[in-house]
C-alpha angles and dihedrals in degrees: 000000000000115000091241089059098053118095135136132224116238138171122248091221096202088057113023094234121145111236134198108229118213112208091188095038133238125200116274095236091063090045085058094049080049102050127106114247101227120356116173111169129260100014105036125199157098121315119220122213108241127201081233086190091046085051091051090061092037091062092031106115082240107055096088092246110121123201099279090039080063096047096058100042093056082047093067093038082057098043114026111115114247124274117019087320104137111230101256097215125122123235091247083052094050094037082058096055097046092036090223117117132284093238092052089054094050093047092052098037080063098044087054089041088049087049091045099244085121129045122200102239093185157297150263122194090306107331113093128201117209135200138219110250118254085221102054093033138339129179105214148068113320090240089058090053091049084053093050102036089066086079107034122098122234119262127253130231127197091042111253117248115261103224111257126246113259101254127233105266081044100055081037093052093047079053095062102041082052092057098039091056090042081060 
């Protein structure tokens, strides 16, 4: 084993980081270009920011979210890349991962696009990405969430309500005034 590979793993007890030790010693500036971002045994990983007062409406009986609206909400907060990237999964794929129905995610993902809590990031031919919200969570430097916050509406809670579709005495009663007046 060559003197540059040897090193040892300790805990910064103060902070309870983990920390690469060098024996034959590197500059401290090439250890921080080294160093994990996160790293919390035993599941490792980025942390996202989260409106934690937004979520508590959000989960309240009353905000108009229902159960799934909230699944796949916390989906895209756990899967979402870092930064303002959309997360690029179709609804079949998500449907698959949470075992609930394609027509369900794609319900809910509207109803938290219509409140705000996911923003349509784009499209390609029909199929449409969507993005957490900056506002409501962002996994990134805090730099990088003021910057993205500038252009991001502002969340909505209680849910607004979707228009409803015309009903069928309704569409049947605008068929008959049309006909009446093309009379």
């Amino acid at each position: 084993m060559s003197p540059q590979s040897r090193s040892r793993q300790a805990v910064d007890m103060a902070t309870g980081h983990v920390v690469q030790l060098e024996i034959f010693g590197e500059d401290d500036a090439q250890k921080k270009k080294q160093s994990v971002r996160y790293d919390w045994n035993p599941n490792p990983g980025r942390h996202a920011n989260l409106a934690k007062a937004l979520m508590q409406k959000v989960w309240d009986k009353d905000s108009g979210y229902d159960q799934n609206d909230r699944d796949i909400l916390g989906f895209y907060i756990a899967h979402s890349p870092e930064g303002t990237e959309p997360l690029r999964m179709t609804f079949k794929e998500i449907s698959g991962k949470l075992g609930v129905s394609q027509p369900k995610v794609s319900k809910s993902v509207g109803k938290l696009n219509t409140g705000g809590l996911l923003l349509m990031a784009e499209q390609i031919a029909r199929i449409k990405f969507y993005r957490i919200n900056p506002r409501a969570a962002f996994d990134g430097p805090a730099v990088a969430q003021v910057e993205a916050v500038k252009d991001a509406r502002f969340p909505v809670v209680p849910a607004p309500e979707k228009a409803k579709a015309p009903t069928r005495a309704r569409k049947q009663a605008a068929t008959a005034h049309k006909e009446a007046k093309a009379s």
